[in-house]
C-alpha positions as CSV (number, residue, x, y, z in Angstrom):
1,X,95.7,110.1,93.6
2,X,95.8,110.8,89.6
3,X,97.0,107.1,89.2
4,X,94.1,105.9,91.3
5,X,91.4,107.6,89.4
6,X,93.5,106.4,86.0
7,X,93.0,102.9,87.3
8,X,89.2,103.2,88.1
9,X,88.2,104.8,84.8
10,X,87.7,108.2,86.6
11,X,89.4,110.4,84.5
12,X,90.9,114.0,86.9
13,X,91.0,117.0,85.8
14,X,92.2,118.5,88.2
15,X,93.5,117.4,91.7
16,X,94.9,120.6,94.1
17,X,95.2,120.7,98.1
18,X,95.5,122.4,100.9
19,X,97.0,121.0,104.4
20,X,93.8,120.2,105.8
21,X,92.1,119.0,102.3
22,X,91.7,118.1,99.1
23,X,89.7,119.2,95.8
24,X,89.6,116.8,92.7
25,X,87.3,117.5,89.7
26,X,87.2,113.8,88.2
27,X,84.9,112.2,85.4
28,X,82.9,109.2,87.7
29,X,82.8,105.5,86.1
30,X,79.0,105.3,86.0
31,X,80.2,101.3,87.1
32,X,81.5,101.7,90.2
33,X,79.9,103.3,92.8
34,X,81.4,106.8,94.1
35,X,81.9,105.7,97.7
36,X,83.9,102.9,96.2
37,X,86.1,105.2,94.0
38,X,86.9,107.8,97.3
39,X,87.9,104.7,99.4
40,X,90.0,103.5,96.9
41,X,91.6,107.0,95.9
42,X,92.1,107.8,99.9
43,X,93.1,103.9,100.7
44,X,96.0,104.4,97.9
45,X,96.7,108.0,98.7
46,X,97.1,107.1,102.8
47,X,99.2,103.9,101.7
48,X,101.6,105.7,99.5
49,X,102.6,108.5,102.0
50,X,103.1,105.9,104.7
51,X,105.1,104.0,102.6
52,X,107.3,107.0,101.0
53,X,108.8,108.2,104.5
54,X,107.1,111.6,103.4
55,X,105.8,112.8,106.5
56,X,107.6,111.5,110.3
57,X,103.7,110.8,111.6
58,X,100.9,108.3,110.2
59,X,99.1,109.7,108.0
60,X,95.5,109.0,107.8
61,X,92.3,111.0,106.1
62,X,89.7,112.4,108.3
63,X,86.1,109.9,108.0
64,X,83.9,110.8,105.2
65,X,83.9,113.4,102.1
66,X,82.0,115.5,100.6
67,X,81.1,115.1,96.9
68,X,79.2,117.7,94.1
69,X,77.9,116.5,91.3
70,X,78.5,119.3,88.1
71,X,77.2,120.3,85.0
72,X,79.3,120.1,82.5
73,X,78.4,124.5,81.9
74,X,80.2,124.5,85.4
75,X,83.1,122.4,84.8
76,X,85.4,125.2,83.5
77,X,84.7,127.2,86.8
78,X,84.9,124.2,89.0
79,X,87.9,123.6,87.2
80,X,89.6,127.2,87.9
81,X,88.1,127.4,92.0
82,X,90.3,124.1,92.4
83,X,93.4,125.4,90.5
84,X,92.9,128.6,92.5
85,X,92.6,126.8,95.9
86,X,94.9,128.9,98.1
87,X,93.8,132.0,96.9
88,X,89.8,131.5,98.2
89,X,90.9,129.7,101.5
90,X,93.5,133.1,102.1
91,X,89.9,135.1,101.8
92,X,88.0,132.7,104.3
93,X,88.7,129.2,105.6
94,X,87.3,126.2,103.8
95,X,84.6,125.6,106.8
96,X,83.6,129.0,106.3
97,X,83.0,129.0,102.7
98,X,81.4,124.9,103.0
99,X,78.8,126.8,105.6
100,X,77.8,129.3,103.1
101,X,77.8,126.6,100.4
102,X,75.8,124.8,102.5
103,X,73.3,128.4,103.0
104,X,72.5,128.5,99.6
105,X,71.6,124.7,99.2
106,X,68.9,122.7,100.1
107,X,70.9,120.9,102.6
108,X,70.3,123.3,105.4
């Protein structure tokens, strides 16, 4: 996945996973449009592990994503929720916290 961003001009910061999912804090190229850079990232990602006998299934990601635009004064926390993945989903599952995310947005 780092390689893939590399190759767009969409510098990660951080990239960190759980067996169900995946977080990435990445800089967007303002050129291309975001949907373009996860289909590429997944499309590579998918591609390499079918190719690298690293799992006995096909793998394939689930349809769709969810993206967050962030200040850069909320990078550095981004940054750490990401590194410290497994810890928050040990408190609550990821569809649990993306539900209260969800609570205290707009999108409702």
């Amino acid at each position: 996945m780092h390689s893939e961003f590399v190759k767009l001009n969409c510098p990660a910061k951080i990239i960190n996973g759980m067996p169900d999912h995946v977080h990435t804090l990445f800089l967007l190229n303002p050129q291309i449009p975001l949907a373009d850079v996860i289909k590429q990232v997944k499309g590579a990602s998918a591609y390499f592990i079918n190719h690298s006998d690293l799992i006995r299934d096909k793998f394939s990601w689930q349809t769709g994503y969810a993206a967050f635009a962030v200040s850069q004064s909320a990078t550095d926390k981004v940054f750490l929720y990401i590194e410290h993945q497994k810890e928050h989903h040990q408190k609550k599952t990821f569809e649990k916290e993306y539900e209260e995310f969800l609570m205290l947005t707009e999108f409702k």
